[in-house]
N, C-alpha and C positions, 0 to 999 in steps of 0.2 A: 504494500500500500504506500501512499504518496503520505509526507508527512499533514500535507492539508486533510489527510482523511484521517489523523488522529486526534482526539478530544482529550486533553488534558490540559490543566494546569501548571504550573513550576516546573519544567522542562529541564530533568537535571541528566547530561551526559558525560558517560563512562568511555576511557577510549581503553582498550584493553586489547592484546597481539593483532593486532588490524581488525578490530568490531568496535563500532558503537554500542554503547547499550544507554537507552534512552528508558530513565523512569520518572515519571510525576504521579500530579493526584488525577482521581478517577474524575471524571463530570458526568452527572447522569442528568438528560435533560437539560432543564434549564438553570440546576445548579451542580454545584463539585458537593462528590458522593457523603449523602451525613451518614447513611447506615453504613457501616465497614465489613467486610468481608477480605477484602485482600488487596493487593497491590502487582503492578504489573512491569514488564520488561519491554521494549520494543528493539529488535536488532536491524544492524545495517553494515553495510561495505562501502557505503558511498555517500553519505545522506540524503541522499534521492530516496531511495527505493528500502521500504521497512518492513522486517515480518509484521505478523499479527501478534498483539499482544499474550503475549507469557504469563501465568501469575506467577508470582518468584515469592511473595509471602502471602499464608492463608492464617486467616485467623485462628487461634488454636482454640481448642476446649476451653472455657471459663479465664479466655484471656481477658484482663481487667478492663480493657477499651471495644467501645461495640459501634463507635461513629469517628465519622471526621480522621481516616487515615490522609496525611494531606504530607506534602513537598516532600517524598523520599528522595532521599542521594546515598550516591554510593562512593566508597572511596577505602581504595587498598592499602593496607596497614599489615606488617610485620606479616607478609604471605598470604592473609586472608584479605574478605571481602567485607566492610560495614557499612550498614545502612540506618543513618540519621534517619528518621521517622517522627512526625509530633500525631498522637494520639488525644481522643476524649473519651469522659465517660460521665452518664447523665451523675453521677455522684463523685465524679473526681475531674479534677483540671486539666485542661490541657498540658500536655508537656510531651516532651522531644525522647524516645528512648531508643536503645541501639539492638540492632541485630546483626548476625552474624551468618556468613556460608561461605564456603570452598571455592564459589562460581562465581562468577558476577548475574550466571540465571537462577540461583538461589540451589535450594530454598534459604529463605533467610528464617534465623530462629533469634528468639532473644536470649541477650546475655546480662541486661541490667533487670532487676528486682523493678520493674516500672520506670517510669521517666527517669533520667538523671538531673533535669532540672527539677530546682525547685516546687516540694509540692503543694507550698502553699501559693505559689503564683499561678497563675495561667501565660502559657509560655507556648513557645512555636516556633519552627523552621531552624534547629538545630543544623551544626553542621560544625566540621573538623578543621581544626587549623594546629597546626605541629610547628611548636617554637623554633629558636636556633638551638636550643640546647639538645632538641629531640623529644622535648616535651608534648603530648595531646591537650587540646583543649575542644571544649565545644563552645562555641560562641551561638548566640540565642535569642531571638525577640521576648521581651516581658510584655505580653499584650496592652494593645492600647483598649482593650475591654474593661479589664479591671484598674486599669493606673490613668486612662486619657490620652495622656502627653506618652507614649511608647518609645520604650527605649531598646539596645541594644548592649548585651553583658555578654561577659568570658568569665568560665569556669572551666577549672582543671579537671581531666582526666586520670584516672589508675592508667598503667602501658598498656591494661588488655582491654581499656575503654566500656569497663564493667559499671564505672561507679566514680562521682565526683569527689573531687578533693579541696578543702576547705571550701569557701566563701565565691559566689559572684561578685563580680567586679562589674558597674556599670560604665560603657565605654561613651556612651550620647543616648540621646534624646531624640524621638522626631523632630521638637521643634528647632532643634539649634541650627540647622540650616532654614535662611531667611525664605526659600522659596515653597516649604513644606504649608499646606493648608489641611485646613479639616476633612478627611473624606467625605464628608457629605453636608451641604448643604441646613439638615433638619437636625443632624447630630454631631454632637464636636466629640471629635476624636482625632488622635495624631498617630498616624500607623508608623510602625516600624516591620518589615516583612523581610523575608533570603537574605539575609546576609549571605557573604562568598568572600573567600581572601585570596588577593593574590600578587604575590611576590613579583617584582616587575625584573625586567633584565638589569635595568639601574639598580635594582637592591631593595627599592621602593616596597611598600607594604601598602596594598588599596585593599580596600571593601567595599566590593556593590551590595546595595540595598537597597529596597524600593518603600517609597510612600506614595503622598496624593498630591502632583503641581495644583491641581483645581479640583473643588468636589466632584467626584468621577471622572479624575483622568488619573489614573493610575501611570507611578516614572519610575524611572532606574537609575540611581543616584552614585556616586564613587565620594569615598571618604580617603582620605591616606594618613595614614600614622607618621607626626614628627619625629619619633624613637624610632622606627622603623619596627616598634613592636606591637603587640596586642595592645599592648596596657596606653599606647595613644603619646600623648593626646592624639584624637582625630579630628583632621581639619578637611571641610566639606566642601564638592565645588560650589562655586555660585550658581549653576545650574546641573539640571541634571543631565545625563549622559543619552537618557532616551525621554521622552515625553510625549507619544503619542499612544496614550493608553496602554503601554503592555511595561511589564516588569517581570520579580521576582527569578534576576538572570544569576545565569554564574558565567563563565567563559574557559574554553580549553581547546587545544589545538591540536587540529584537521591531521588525517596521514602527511598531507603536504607539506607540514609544519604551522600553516595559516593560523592566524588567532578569531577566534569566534566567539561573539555573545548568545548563548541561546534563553530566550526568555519566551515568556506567552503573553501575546494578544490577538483581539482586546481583550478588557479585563473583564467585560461583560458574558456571561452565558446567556446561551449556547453558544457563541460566537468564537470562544477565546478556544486558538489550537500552538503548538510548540513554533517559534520563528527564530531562524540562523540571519544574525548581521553581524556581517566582516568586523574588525574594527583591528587598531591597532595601537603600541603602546605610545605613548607622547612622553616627555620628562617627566610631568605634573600627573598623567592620569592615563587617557585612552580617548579615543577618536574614532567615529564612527569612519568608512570607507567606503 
């Protein structure tokens, strides 16, 4: 299939011995999937042309989350395969937990006790970043459901990414860049959504993340670290990197060596399917091409 004929959300790809593995969240209808059941694979050789989706994890017996399987990524650690995941549950919070497999087509199974975010927050779109020292961390949105103003933290990782170590650290805010607005018009809220890190060739440390330029237009924003580390500061462009409705990107590069953002719009359902723009690195950040 054509990737126009796949429905998903946060568009996160795997490059692994010459295959793509492409996984996001489900969309059923006119919204992204609340009941959970499972999560899916899509492969390719070319980004043209893509299997049909794989389930790579199924829900287990009396697994604690039963809705909102939403933004899995995957990404290879010490010879296996993990997959960030943010889970709900009508009696527990959203948060981000990790799974584990042999494959990058799964199955994936869990290896943390529930979320490793915090579980008194409602949290979401977890994902990996590994210091200079060789340290894991997961870095995280604190929803702008329960706090407003949403922000973005880093917490440390055990090696085998079972289980957090000490305290979150919150790195920004939605609002601290001047261009973020309320997602919506009727209700103030300040989203923080995918974060993604990525080491630039200068040495640089960026992070996409996406918010709202205008109630309903969902962008895709780059921060960069003056330390060159997690811990920040992070300093934001003046605009954002994409602004016509689609976000929630990461970027990684093509057989050819190309650099690519892959994000999904629009952000509206049914509408929103996975989209590839070029772009490449500048001193300061990245540039569309």
């Amino acid at each position: 299939m054509k990737m126009q004929d796949i429905h998903i959300r946060d568009p996160f790809i795997l490059v692994e011995d010459g295959v793509y593995y492409m996984y996001g969240s489900r969309c059923l209808g006119t919204g992204f999937s609340f009941v959970g059941t499972g999560l899916d694979v899509y492969t390719s050789t070319d980004l043209e042309n893509w299997s049909e989706a794989h389930e790579c994890f199924t829900r287990p017996e009396n697994f604690w989350s039963d809705r909102d399987f939403w933004a899995p990524e995957v990404h290879k650690w010490k010879g296996a395969f993990y997959m960030f995941v943010s889970f709900c549950a009508e009696n527990a919070n959203r948060g981000t937990q990790i799974l584990r497999a042999e494959s990058p087509m799964g199955p994936f199974l869990p290896i943390s006790d529930g979320p490793v975010t915090p579980r008194e927050w409602m949290c979401l779109d977890g994902t990996l970043y590994v210091d200079k020292n060789g340290d894991p961390w997961i870095v995280f949105c604190h929803e702008w459901v329960q706090i407003t103003n949403g922000t973005v933290c880093a917490l440390r990782l055990t090696d085998d990414l079972s289980a957090a170590v000490g305290e979150p650290i919150t790195l920004f805010a939605a609002k601290d860049p001047a261009w973020v607005t309320s997602h919506s018009e009727t209700t103030e809220g300040y989203v923080t959504d995918g974060p993604f890190l990525w080491r630039a060739e200068n040495g640089k440390l960026h992070m996409l993340w996406s918010s709202f330029s205008a109630p309903g237009c969902y962008a895709e924003a780059v921060a960069t670290s003056e330390s060159g580390e997690i811990t920040g500061p992070w300093v934001h462009a003046e605009q954002p990197l994409f602004a016509k409705d689609g976000g929630h990107g990461m970027l990684f590069r093509d057989l050819a060596g190309d650099l690519l953002l892959s994000l999904h719009r629009p952000n509206h359902s049914p509408m929103e399917r996975p989209c590839l723009i070029p772009v490449r690195e500048t001193e300061d950040g990245f540039a569309l091409v």
